[in-house]
C-alpha positions in Angstrom: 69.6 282.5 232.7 68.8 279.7 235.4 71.8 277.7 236.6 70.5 274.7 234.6 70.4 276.7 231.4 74.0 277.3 232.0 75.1 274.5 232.4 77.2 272.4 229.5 75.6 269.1 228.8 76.5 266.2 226.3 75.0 264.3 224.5 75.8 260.9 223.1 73.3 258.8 220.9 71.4 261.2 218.4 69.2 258.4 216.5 65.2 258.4 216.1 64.9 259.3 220.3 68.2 260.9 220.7 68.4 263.4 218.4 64.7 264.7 219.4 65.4 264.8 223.2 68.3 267.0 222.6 66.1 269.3 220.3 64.1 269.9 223.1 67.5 271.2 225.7 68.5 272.9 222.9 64.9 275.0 221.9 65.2 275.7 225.6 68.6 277.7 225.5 70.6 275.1 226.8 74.9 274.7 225.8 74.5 271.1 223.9 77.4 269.2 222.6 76.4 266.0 220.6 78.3 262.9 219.6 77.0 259.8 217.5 78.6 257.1 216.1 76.7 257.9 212.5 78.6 261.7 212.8 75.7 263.3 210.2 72.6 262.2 212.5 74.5 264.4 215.3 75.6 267.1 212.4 71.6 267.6 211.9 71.2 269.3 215.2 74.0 271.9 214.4 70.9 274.0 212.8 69.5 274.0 216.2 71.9 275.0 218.1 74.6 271.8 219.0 77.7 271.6 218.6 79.5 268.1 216.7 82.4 266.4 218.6 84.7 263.8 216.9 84.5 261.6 219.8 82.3 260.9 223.2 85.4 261.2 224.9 85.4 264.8 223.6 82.0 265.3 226.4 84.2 264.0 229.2 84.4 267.6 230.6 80.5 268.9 230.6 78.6 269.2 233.6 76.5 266.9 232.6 76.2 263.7 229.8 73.0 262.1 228.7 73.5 259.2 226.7 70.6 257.2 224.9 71.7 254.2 223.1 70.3 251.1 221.7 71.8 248.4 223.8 74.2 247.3 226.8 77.0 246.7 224.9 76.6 250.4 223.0 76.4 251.9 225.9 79.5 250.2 227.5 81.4 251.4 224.4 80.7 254.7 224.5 81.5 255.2 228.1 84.7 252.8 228.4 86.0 251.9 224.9 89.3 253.4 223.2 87.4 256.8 222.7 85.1 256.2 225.3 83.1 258.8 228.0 86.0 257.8 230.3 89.0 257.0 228.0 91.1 259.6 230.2 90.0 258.1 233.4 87.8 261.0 234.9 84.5 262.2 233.2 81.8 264.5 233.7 80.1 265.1 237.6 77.0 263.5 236.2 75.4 261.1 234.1 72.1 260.4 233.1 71.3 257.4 231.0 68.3 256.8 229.0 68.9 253.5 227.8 66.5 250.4 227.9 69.4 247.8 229.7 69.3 244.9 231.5 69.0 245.9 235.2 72.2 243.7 236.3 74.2 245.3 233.4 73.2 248.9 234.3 74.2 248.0 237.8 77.6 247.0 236.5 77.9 249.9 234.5 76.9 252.3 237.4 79.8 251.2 239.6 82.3 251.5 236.9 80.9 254.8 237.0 80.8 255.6 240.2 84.5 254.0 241.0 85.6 257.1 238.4 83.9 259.5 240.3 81.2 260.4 238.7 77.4 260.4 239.6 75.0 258.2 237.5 71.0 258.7 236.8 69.0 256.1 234.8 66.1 258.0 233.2 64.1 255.7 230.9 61.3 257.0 228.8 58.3 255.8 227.4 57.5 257.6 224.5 58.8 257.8 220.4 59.7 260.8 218.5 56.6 262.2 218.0 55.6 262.1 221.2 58.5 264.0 222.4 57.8 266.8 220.0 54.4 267.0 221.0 56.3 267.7 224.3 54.4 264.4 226.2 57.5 262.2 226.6 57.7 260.8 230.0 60.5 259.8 232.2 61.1 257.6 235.1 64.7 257.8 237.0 66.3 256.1 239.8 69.8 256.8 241.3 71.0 259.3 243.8 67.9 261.0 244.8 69.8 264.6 244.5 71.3 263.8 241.4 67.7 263.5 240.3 66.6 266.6 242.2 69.8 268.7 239.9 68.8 267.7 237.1 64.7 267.4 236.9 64.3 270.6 235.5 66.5 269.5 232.3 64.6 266.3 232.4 61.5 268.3 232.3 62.1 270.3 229.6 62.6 266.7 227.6 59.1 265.5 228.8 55.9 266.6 230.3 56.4 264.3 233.7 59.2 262.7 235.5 58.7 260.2 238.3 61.6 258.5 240.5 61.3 255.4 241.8 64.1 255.1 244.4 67.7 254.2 244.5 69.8 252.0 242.4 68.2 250.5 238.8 64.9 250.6 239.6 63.7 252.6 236.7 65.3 249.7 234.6 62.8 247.7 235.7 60.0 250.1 235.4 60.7 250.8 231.6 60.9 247.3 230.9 57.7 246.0 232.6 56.6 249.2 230.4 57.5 247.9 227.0 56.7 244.4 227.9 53.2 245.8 228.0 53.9 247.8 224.9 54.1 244.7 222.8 51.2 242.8 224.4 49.0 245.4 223.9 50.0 245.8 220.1 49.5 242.2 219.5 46.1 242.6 221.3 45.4 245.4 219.3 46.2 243.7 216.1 43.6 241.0 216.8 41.0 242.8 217.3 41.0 245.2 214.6 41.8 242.1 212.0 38.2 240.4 213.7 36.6 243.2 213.1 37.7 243.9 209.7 36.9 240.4 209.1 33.4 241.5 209.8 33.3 243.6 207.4 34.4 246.9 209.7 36.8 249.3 208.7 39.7 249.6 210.2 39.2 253.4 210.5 35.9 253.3 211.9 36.8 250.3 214.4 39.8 252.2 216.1 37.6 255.5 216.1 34.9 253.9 218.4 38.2 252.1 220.2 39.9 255.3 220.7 37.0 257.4 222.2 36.2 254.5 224.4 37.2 253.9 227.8 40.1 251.4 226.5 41.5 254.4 224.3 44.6 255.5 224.9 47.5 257.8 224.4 49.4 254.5 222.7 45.9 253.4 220.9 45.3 256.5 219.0 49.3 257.4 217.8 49.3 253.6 216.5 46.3 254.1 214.3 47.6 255.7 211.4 49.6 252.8 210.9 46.9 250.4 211.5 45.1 252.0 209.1 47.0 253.4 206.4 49.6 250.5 206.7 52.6 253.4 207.4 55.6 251.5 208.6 58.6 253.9 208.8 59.8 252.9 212.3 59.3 254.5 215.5 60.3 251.2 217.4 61.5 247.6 215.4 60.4 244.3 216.1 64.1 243.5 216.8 64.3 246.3 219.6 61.2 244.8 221.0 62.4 241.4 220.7 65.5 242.7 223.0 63.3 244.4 225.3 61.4 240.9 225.7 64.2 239.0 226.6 65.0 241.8 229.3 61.4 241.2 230.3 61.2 237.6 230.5 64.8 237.4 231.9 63.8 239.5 234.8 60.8 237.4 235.3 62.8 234.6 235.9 65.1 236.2 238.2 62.1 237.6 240.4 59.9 234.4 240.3 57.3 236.1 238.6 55.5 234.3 235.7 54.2 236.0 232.3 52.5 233.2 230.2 50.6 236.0 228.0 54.3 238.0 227.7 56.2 234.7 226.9 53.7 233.9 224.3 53.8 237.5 222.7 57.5 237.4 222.7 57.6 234.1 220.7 55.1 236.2 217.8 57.4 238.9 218.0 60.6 236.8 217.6 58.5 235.3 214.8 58.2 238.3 212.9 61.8 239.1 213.0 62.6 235.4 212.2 60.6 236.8 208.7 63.0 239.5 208.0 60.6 242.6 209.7 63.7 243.9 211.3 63.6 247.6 210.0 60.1 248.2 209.9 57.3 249.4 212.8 56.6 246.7 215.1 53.1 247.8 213.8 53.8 245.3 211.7 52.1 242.7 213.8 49.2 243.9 212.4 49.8 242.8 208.9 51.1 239.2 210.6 48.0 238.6 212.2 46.2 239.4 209.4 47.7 236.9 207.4 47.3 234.5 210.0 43.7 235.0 209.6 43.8 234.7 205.9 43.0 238.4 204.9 45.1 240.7 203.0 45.4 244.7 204.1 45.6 246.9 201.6 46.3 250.8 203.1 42.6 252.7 203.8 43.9 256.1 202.9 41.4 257.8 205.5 42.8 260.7 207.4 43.2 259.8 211.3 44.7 261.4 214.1 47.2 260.3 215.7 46.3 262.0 218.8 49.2 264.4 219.3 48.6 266.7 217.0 
């Protein structure tokens, strides 16, 4: 076996993303040990292959930690708190973090880090669960350029293409300009289908032309079974998004740059979970707009791809 199948990794944070990145190490061959705060998402991987520990502190001596949390303040629990990463004071050589955080927190957080000896990656994705099984996840990462060069291949084996960006939080910055889009092209999306279902076109049939068109895309055809068939189990919330906005707009500030079409996206979005959509899709825009324009969806039960499989 290659000397990154051998080595021992952790894992902390085995929710919706989590739990189907470390699938992947673990299909491969790779030695995974998995911690979540919710102990039975991290006990459904044991079929895999993982082993369950009681506590991230248990991970402290692996080669190797990934952790992929919701927020800043998750992450800064699992790494320093009472039963934290680093709760004994040393931790693992290396650390790669997947997290969407605020690029002035992860900075923070990567000298704590760094002050305890260990190495630290941010490695961002763009992708949800479905889009890693389909093996098309992809990954951006800044940090120590040979901390990235150690561990591409594992990073690789998570997702079809990796790119670094440079030194220091870069990549932070890169996933959120990336989900800042994410959400404007949703509630883009979500207008034109409802003003062409207003016209008396199908949902389906609109988003079939849309997809084979030169403004298809990867993101386009995996959102259209919700679009049509009104499917909502969550792959990302409005309230994540929300976050992710706030990141955006934040960092907008900081850098002089203005986004009047983000800003104005980010007050829909904040609407929506001002309604109470905090556990569904943030397809869900859809079903806002409609009702902006005065039409009621009901679910077209037609049988569309969602590109990935």
């Amino acid at each position: 076996m290659s000397q990154e199948t051998q080595a021992r990794i952790g894992w902390i944070g085995a929710g919706r993303m989590g739990a189907a990145m470390a699938r992947r190490l673990l299909a491969a061959g790779h030695d995974v040990a998995v911690y979540n705060r919710t102990r039975a998402k991290a006990e459904a991987l044991v079929a895999d292959g993982a082993t369950v520990v009681d506590r991230p502190a248990d991970l402290a001596d692996r080669d190797v930690v990934y952790t992929m949390v919701s927020t800043g303040a998750d992450l800064h629990a699992v790494l320093f708190g009472e039963d934290g990463l680093f709760a004994a004071g040393a931790g693992p050589r290396l650390l790669v973090d997947s997290s969407t955080v605020d690029p002035d927190e992860g900075e923070a957080i990567r000298a704590e880090v760094t002050a305890r000896g260990t190495q630290m990656l941010a490695a961002p994705v763009s992708g949800n669960a479905k889009v890693i099984d389909a093996g098309r996840l992809t990954i951006v990462t800044s940090g120590p350029r040979p901390v990235h060069d150690e561990v591409e291949a594992q990073l690789r084996t998570i997702g079809r293409a990796v790119t670094y960006v440079g030194e220091g939080e870069r990549a932070r910055l890169v996933k959120i300009c990336h989900n800042l889009f994410l959400g404007v092209v949703t509630q883009s999306l979500a207008e034109i289908t409802v003003l062409a279902q207003k016209g008396g076109i199908s949902r389906a049939d609109f988003l079939a032309f849309l997809n084979d068109s030169v403004l298809g895309s990867t993101f386009t055809k995996y959102k259209t079974p919700a679009f049509v068939n009104l499917d909502l189990t969550p792959t990302f919330t409005p309230v994540l998004l929300r976050k992710d906005f706030d990141l955006g707009l934040a960092a907008g500030r900081r850098l002089d740059a203005p986004m009047p079409v983000a800003a104005l996206v980010h007050q829909l979005v904040s609407a929506a979970v001002g309604e109470g959509h905090v556990s569904e899709d943030f397809a869900v825009l859809l079903e806002l707009q409609a009702r902006a324009a005065g039409l009621t969806l009901e679910p077209e039960d037609a049988a569309v791809s969602d590109g990935l499989t």
